[in-house]
Backbone as ProteinMPNN parsed JSONL, in Angstrom:
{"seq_chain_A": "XXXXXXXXXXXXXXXXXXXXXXXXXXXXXXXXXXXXXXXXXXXXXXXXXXXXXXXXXXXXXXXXXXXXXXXXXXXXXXXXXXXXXXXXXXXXXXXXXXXXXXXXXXXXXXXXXXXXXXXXXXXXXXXXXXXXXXXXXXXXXXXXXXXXXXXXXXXXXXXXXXXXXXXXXXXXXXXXXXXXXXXXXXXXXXXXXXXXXXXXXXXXXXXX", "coords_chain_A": {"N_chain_A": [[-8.534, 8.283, -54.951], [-5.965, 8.271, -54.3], [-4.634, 10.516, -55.186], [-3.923, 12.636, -53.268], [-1.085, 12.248, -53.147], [1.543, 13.858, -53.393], [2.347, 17.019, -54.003], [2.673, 19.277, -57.093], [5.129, 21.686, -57.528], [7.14, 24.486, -56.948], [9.335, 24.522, -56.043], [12.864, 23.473, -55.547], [13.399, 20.977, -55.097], [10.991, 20.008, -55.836], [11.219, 20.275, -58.65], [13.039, 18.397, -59.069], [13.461, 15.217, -60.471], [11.497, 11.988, -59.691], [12.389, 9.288, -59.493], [15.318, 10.564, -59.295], [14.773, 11.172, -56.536], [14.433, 8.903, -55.14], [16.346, 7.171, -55.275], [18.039, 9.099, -54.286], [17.032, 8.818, -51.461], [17.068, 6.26, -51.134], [19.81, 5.861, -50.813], [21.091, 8.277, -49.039], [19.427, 6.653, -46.526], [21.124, 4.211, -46.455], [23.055, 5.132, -45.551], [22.423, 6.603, -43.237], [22.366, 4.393, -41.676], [24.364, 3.468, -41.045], [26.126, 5.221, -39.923], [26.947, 6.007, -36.708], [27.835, 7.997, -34.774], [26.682, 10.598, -32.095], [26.712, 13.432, -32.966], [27.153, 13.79, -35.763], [24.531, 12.011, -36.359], [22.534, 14.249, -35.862], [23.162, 16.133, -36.95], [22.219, 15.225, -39.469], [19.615, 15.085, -38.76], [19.15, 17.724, -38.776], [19.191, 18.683, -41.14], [17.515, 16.963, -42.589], [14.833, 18.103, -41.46], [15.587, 20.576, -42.27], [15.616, 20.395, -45.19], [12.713, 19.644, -45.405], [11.918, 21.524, -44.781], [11.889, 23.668, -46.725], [10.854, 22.719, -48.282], [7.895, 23.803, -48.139], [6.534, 23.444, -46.005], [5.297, 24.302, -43.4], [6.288, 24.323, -39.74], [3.89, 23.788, -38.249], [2.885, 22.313, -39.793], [4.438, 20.167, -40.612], [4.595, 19.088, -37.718], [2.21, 17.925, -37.527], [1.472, 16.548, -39.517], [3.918, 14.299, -38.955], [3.288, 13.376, -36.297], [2.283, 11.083, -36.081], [4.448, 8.969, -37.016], [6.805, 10.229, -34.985], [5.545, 9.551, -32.119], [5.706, 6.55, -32.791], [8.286, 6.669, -33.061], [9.816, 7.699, -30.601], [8.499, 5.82, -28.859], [10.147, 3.609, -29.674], [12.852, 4.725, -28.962], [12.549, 4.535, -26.406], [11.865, 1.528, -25.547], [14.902, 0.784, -26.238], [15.883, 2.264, -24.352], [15.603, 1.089, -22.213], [16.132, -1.521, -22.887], [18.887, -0.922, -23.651], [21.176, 0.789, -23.756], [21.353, 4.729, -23.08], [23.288, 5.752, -25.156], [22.705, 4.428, -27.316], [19.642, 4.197, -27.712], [19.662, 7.1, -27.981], [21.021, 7.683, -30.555], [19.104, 5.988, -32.403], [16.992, 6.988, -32.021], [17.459, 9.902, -33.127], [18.523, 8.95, -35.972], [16.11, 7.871, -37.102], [14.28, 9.864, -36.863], [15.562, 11.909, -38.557], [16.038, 9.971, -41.625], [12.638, 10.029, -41.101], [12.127, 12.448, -41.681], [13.215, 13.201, -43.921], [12.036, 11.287, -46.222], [8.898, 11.992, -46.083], [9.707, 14.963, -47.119], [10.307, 14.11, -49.765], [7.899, 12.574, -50.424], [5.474, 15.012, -50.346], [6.49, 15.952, -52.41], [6.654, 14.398, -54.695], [4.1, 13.165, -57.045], [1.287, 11.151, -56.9], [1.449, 9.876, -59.788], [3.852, 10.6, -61.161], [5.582, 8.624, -58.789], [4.238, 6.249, -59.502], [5.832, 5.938, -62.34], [8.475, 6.112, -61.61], [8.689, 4.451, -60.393], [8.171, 1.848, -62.152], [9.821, 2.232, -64.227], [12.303, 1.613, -62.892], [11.582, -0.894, -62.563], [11.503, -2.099, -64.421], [14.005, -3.495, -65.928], [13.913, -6.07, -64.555], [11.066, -6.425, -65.074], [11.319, -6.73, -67.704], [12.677, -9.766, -67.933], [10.963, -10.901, -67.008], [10.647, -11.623, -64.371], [8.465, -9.713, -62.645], [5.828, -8.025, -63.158], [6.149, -4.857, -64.135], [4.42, -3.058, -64.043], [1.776, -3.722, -62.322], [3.099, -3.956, -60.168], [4.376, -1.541, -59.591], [2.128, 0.069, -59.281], [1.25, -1.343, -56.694], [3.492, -0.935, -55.101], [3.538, 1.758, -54.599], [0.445, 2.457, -53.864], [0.499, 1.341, -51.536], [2.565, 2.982, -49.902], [0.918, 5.513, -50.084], [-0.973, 4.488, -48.386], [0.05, 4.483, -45.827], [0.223, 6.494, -44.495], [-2.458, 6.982, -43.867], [-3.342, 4.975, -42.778], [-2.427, 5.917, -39.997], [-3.234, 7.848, -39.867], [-5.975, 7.55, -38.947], [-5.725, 5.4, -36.69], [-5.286, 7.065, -35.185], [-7.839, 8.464, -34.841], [-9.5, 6.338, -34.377], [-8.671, 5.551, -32.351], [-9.297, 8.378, -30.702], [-12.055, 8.111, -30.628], [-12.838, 5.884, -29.107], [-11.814, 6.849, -26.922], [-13.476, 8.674, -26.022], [-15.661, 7.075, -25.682], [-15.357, 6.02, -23.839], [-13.572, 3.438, -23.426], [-11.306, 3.382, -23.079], [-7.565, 3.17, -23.546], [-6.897, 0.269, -24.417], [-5.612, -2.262, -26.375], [-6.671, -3.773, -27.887], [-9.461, -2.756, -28.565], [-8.217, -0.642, -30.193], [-6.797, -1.537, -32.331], [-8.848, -3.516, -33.871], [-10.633, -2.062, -35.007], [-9.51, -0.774, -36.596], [-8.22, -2.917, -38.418], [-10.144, -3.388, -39.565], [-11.45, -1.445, -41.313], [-9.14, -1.087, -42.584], [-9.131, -3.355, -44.31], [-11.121, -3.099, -45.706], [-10.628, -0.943, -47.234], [-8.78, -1.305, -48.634], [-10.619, -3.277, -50.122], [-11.832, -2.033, -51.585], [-10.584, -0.391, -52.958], [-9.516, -2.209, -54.716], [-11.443, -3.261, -56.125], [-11.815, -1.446, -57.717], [-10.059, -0.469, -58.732], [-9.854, -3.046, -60.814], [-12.037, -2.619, -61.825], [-11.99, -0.856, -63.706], [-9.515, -2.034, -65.135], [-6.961, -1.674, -64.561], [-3.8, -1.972, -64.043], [-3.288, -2.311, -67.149], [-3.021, -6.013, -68.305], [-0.563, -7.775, -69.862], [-1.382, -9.44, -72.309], [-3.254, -8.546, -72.577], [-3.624, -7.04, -74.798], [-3.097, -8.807, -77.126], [-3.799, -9.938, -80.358], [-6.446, -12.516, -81.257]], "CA_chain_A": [[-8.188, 8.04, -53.559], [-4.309, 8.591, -53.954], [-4.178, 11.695, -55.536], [-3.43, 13.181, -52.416], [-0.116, 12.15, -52.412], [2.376, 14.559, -53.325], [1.488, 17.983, -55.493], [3.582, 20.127, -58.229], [5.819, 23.047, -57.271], [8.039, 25.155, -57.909], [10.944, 24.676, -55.353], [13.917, 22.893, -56.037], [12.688, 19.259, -54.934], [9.573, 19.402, -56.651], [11.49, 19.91, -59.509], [13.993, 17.136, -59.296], [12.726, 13.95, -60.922], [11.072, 11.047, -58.935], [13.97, 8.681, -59.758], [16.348, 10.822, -58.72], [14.626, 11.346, -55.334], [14.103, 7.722, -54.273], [17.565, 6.84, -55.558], [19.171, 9.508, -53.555], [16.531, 8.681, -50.728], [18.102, 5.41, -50.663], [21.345, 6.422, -50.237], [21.355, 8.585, -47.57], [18.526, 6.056, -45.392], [21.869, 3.441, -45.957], [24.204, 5.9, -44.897], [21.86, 6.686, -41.791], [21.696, 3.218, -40.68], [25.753, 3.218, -40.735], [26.754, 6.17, -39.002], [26.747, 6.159, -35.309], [28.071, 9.573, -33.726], [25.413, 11.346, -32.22], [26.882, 14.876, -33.747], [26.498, 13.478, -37.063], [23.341, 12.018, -36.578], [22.016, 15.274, -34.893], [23.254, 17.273, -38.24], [21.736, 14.511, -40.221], [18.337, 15.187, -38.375], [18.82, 19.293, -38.534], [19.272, 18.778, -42.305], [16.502, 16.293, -43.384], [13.699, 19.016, -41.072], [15.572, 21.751, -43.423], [14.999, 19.621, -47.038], [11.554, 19.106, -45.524], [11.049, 22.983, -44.905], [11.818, 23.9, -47.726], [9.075, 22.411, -49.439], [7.057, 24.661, -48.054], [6.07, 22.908, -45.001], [5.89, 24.832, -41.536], [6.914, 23.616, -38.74], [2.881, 23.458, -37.189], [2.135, 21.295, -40.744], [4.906, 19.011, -40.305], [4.138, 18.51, -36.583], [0.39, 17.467, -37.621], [2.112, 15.044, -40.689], [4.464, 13.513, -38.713], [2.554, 13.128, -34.958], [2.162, 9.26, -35.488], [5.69, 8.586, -37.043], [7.482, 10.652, -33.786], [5.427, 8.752, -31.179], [6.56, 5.333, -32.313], [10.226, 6.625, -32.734], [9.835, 8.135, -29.101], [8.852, 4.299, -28.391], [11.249, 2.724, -30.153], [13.835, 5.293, -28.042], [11.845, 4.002, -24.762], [12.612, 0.297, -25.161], [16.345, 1.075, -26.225], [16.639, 3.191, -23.591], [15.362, 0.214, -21.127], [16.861, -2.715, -22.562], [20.442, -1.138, -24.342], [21.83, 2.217, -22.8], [21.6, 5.774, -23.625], [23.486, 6.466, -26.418], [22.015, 3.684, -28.486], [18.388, 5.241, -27.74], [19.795, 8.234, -28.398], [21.98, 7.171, -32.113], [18.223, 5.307, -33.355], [15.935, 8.368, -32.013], [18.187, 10.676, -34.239], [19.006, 8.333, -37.275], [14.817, 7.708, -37.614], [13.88, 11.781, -37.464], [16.151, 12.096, -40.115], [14.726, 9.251, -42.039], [11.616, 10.508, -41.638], [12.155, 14.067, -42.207], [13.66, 12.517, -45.87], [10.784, 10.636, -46.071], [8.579, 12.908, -45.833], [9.804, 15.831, -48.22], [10.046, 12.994, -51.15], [6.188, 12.475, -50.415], [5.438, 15.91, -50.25], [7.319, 16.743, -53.546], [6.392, 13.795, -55.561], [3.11, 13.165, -56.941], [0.978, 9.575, -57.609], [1.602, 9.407, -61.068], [5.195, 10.253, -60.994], [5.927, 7.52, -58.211], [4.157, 5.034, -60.146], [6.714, 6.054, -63.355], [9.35, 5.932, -61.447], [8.853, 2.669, -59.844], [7.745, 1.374, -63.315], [10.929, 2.569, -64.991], [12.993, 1.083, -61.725], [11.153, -2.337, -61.987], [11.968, -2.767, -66.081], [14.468, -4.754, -65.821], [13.147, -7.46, -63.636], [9.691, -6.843, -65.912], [12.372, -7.71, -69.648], [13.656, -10.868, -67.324], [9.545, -12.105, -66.67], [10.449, -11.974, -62.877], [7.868, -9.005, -62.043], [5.076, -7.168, -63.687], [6.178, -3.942, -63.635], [3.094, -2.053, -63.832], [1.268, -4.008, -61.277], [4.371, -3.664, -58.772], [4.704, 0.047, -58.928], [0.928, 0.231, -58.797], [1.286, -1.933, -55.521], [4.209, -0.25, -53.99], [2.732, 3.854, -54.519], [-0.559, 2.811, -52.965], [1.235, 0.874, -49.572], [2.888, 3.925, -49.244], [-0.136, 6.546, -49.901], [-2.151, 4.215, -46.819], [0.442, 4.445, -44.439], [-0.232, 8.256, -43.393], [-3.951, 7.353, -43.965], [-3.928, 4.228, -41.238], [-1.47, 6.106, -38.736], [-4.244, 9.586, -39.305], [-7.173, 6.474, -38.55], [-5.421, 4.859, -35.504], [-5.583, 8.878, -33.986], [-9.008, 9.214, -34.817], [-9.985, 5.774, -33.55], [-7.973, 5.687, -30.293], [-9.764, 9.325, -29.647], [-13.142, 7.881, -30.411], [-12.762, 5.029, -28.261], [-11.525, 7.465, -25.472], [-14.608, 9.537, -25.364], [-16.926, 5.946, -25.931], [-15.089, 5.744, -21.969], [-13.579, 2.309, -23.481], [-9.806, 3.699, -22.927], [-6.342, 2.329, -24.298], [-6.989, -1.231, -24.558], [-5.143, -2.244, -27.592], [-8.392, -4.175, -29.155], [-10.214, -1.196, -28.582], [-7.556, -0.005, -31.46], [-6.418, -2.594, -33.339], [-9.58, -4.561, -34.17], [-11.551, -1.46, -35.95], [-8.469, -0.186, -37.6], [-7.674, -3.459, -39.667], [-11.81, -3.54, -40.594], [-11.039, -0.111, -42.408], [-7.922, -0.806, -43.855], [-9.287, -4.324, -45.326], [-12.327, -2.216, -46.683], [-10.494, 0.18, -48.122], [-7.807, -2.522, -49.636], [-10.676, -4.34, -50.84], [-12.804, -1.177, -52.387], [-9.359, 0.275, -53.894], [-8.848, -3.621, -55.325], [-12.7, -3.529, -57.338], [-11.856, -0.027, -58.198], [-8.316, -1.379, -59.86], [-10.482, -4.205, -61.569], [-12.763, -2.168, -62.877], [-11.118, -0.047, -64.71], [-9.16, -2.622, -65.941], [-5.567, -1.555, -64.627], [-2.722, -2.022, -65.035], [-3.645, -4.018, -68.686], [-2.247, -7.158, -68.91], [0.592, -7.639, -70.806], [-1.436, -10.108, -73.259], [-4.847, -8.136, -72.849], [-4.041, -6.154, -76.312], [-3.065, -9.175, -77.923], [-5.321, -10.723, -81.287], [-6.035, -13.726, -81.134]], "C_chain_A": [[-6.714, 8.262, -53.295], [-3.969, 9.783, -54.987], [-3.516, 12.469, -54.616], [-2.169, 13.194, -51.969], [0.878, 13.272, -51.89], [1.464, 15.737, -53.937], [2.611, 18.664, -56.221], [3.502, 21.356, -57.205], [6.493, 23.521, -57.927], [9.467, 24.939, -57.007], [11.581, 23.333, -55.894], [13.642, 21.161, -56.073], [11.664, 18.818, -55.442], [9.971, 19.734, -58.025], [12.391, 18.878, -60.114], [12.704, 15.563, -59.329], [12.834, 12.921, -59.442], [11.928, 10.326, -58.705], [14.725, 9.256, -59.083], [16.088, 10.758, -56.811], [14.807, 10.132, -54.469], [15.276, 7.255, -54.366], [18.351, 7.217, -54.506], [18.618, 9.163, -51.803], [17.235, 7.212, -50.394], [19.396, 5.18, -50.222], [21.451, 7.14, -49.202], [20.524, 7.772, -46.359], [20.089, 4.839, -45.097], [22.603, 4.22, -45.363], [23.95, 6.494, -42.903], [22.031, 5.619, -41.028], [23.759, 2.508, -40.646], [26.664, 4.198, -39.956], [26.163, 6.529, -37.728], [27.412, 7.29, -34.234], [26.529, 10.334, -33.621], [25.402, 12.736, -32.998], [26.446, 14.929, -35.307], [25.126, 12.725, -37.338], [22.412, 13.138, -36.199], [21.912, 16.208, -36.092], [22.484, 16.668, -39.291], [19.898, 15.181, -40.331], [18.018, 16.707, -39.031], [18.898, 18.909, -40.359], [18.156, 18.455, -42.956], [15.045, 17.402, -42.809], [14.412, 20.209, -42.008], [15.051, 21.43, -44.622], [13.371, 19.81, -46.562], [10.497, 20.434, -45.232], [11.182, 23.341, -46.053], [11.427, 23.246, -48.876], [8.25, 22.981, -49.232], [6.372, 24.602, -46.915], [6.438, 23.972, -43.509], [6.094, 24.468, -40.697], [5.547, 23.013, -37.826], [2.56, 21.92, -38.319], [3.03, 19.831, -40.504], [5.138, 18.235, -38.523], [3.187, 17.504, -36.926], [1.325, 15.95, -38.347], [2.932, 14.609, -39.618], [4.371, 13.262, -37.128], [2.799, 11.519, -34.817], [3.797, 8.538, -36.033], [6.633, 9.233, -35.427], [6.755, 9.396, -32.749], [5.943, 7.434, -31.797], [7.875, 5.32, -32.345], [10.616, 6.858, -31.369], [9.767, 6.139, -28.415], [9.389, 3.517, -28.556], [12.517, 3.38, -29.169], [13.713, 4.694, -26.92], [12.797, 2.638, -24.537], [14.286, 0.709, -25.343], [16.651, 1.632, -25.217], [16.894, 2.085, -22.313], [16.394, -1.002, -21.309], [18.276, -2.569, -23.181], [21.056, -0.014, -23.393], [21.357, 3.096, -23.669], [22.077, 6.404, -24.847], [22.912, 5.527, -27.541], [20.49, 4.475, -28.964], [18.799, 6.293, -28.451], [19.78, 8.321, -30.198], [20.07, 6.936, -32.938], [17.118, 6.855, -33.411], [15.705, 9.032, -33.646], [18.194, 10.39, -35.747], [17.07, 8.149, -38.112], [14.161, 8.901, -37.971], [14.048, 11.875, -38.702], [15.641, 11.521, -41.3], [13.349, 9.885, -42.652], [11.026, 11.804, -41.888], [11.751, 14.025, -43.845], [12.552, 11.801, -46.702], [9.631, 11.284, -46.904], [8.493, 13.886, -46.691], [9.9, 14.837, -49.339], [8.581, 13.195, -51.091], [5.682, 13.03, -51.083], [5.016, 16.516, -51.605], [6.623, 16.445, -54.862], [4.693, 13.372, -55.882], [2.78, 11.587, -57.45], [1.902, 9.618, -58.988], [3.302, 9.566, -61.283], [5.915, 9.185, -60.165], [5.619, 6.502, -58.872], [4.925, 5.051, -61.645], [7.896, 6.204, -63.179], [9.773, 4.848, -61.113], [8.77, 1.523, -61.177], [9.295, 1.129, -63.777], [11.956, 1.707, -64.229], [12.594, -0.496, -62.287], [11.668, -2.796, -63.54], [12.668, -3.274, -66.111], [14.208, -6.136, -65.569], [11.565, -7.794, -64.918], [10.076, -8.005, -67.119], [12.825, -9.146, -69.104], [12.095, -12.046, -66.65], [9.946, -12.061, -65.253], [8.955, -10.847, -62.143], [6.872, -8.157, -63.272], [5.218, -5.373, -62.947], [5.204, -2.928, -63.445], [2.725, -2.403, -62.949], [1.795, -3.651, -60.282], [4.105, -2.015, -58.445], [3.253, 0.335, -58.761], [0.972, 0.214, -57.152], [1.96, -0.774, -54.238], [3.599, 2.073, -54.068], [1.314, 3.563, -53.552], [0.499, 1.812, -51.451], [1.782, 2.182, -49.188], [2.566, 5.458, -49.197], [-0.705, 5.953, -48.628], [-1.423, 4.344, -45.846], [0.456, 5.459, -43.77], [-1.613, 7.752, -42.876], [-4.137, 6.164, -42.6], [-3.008, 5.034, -40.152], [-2.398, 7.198, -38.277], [-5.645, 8.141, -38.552], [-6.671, 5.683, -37.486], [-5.542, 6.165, -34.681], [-6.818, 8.627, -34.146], [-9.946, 7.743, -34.257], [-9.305, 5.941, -32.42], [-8.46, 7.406, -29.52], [-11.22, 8.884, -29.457], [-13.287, 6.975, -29.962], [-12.925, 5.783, -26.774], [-12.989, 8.322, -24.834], [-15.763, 8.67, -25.374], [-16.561, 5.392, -24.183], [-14.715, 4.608, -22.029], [-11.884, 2.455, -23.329], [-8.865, 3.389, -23.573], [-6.137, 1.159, -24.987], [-6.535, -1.492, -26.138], [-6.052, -2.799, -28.585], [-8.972, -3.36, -29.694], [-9.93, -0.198, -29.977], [-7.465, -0.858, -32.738], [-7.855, -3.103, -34.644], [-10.646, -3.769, -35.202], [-10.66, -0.849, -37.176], [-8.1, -1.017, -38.562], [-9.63, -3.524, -40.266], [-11.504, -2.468, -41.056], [-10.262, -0.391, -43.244], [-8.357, -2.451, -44.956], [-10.449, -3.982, -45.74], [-11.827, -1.848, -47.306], [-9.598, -0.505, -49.236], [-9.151, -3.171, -50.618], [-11.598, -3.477, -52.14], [-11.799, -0.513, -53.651], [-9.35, -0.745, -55.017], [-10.191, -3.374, -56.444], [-12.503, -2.207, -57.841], [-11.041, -0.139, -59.504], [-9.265, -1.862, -61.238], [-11.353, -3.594, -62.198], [-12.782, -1.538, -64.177], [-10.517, -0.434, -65.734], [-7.356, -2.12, -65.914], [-5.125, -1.59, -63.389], [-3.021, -2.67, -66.321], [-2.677, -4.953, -68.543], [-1.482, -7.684, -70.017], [-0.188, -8.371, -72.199], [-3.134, -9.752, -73.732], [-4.591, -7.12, -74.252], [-3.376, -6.977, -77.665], [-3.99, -10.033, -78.777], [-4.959, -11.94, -81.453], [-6.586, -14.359, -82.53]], "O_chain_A": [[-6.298, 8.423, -52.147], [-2.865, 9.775, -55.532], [-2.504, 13.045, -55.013], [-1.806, 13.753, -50.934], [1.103, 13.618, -50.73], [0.288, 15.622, -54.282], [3.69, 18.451, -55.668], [2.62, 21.838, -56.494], [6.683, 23.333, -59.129], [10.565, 25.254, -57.467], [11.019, 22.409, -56.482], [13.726, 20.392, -57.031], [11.325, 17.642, -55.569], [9.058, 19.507, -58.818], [12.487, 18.569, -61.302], [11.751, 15.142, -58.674], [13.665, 12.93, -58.534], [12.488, 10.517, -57.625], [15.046, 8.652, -58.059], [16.941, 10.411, -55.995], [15.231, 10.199, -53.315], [15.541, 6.7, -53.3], [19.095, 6.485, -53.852], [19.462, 9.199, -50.908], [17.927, 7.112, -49.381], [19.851, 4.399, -49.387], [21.996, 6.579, -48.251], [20.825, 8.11, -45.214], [20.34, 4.516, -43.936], [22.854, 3.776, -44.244], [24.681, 6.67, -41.928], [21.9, 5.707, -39.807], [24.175, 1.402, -40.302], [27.76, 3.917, -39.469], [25.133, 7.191, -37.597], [27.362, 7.219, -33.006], [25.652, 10.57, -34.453], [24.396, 13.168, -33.561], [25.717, 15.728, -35.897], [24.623, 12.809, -38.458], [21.242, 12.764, -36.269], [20.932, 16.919, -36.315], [22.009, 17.451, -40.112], [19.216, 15.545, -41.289], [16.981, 16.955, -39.646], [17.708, 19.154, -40.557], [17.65, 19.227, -43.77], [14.171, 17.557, -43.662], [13.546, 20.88, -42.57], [14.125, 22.07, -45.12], [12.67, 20.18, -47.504], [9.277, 20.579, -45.303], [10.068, 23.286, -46.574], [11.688, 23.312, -50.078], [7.414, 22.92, -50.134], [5.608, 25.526, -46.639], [7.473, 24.224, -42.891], [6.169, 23.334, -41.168], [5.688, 22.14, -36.969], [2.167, 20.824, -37.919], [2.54, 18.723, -40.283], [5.686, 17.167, -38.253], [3.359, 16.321, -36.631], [1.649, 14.857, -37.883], [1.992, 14.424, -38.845], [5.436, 12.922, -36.614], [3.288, 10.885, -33.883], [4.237, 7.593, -35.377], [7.127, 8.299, -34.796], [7.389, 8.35, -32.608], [6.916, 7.088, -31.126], [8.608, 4.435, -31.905], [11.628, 6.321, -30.92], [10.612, 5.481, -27.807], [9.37, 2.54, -27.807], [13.196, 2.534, -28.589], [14.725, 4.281, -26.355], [13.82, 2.483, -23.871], [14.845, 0.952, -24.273], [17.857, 1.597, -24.972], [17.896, 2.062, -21.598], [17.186, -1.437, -20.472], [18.962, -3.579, -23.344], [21.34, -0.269, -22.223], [20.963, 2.761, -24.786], [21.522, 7.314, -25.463], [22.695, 6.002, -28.655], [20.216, 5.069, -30.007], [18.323, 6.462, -29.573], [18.913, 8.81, -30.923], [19.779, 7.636, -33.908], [16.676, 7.503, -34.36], [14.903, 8.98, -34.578], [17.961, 11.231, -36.615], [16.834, 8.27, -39.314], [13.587, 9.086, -39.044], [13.27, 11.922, -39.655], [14.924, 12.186, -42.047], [12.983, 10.151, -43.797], [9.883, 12.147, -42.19], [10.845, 14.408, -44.585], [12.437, 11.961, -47.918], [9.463, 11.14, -48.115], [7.394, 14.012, -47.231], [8.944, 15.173, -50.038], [8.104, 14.078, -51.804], [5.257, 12.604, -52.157], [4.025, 17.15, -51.968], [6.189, 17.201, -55.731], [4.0, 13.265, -54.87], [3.546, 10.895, -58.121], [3.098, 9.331, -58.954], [3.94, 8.553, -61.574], [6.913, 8.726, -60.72], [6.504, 5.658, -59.013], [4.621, 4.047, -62.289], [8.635, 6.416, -64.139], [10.847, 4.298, -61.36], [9.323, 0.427, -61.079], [9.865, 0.041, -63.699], [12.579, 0.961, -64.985], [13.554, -1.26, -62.39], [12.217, -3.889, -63.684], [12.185, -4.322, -66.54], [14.305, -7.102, -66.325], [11.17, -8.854, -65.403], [9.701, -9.135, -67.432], [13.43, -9.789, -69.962], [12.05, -13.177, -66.165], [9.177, -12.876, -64.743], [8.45, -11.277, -61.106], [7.446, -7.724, -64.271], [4.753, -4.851, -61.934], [5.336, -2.011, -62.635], [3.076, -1.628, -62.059], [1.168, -3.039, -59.418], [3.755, -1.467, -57.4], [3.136, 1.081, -57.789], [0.822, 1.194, -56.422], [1.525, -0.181, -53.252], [3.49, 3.139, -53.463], [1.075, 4.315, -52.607], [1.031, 2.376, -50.496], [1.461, 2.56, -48.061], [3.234, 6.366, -48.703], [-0.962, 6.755, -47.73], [-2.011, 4.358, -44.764], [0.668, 5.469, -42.557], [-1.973, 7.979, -41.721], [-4.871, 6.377, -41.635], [-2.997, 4.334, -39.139], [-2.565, 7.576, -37.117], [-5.946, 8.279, -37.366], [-7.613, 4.928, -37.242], [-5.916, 6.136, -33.509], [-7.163, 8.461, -32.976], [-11.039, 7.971, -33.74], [-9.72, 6.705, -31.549], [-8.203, 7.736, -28.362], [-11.754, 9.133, -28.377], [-14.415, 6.683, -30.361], [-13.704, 5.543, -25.852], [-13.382, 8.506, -23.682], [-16.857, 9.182, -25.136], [-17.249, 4.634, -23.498], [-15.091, 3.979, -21.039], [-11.253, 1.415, -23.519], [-9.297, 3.204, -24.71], [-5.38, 1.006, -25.946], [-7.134, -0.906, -27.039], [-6.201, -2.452, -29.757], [-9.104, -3.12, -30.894], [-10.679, 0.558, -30.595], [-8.004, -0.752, -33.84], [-7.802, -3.038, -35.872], [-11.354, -4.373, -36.007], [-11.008, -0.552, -38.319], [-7.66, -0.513, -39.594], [-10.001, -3.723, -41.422], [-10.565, -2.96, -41.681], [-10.383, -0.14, -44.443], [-7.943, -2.592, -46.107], [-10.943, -4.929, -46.352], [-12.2, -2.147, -48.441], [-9.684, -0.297, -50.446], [-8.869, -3.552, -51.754], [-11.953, -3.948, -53.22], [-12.094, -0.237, -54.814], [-9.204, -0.347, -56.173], [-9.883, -3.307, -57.634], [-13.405, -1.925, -58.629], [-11.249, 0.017, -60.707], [-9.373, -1.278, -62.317], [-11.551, -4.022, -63.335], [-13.369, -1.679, -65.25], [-10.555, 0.08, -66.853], [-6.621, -2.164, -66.9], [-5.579, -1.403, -62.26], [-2.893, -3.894, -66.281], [-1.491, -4.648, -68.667], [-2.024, -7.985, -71.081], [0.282, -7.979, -73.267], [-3.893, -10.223, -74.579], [-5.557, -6.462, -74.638], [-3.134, -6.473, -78.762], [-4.836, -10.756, -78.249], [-3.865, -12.457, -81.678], [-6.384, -15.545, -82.793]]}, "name": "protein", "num_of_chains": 1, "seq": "XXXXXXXXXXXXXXXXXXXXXXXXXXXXXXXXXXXXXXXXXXXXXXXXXXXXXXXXXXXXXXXXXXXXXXXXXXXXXXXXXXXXXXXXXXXXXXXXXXXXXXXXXXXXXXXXXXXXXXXXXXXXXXXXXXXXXXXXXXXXXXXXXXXXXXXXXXXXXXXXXXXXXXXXXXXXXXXXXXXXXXXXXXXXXXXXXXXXXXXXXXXXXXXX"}
């Protein structure tokens, strides 16, 4: 079910390690959320839709992929625009594109099994210190952020099959079938986990 994340290439980003990506992905998302000129957030934006072409992506594919991230940045622009001024709207618009341009080509690039060995490798510390099971964790955090395309593509495809059931906008209408899916699919992914028997438990290969 999360194979789909990323896939193997050959361009330059799909050969740079996982690690390095989320590392440097962190770094420029702080650097976004500190620089407020619109010129430099504007170059920010034109940069992260270049990284994210050159993965291979066209401009109709990353329309489709990123349809439900734009509309709520468009609504996040809306209120700002209502309750701050103009250039604020403007500054968050910009600074979130970018974002999720960056976003985006990481995804793309990287595949399951490398995210969950990078997050692994990331979490070892905390694992050697007993605060976190690092296997479980990076398990955790790779699938939250394989479902969040998959409920944003399933809020489109209910809110159109609502529209043609002649039951319209109504936010129930959305809401109320979209978390029965996603706590199916959480709970079918979860006996799937369990069956298998992973992550092993740190004390499941010891004799007793």
């Amino acid at each position: 079910m999360i194979d789909g994340l990323g896939s193997a290439g050959t361009t330059p980003l799909h050969r740079l390690p996982a690690g390095r990506k989320l590392v440097g992905l962190a770094v420029l998302a702080t650097a976004l959320f500190v620089i407020e000129q619109p010129i430099a957030l504007s170059a920010a934006a034109l940069l992260g839709l270049a990284v994210l072409r050159s993965t291979g992506r066209d401009l109709v594919g990353i329309g489709r992929d990123l349809r439900g991230p734009v509309i709520v940045i468009a609504a996040v622009g809306l209120v700002d625009l209502a309750l701050v001024d103009a250039a604020t709207a403007l500054a968050v618009v910009l600074r979130l594109l970018a974002l999720a341009f960056l976003a985006r080509a990481v995804v793309v690039t990287t595949t399951t099994s490398e995210l969950v060995d990078a997050f692994e490798r990331g979490l070892a510390p905390l694992d050697r210190l007993g605060l976190v099971d690092a296997a479980r964790a990076s398990l955790t955090l790779t699938l939250a952020i394989r479902f969040v395309p998959l409920i944003v593509e399933e809020a489109g495809e209910i809110r159109e099959a609502q529209a043609a059931r002649g039951l319209g906008s109504h936010p129930l209408a959305i809401v109320v079938p979209l978390v029965v899916r996603t706590l199916v699919r959480a709970q079918t992914v979860a006996d799937a986990i369990d069956a298998r028997g992973f992550p092993p438990r740190k004390n499941s290969n010891k004799s007793h």
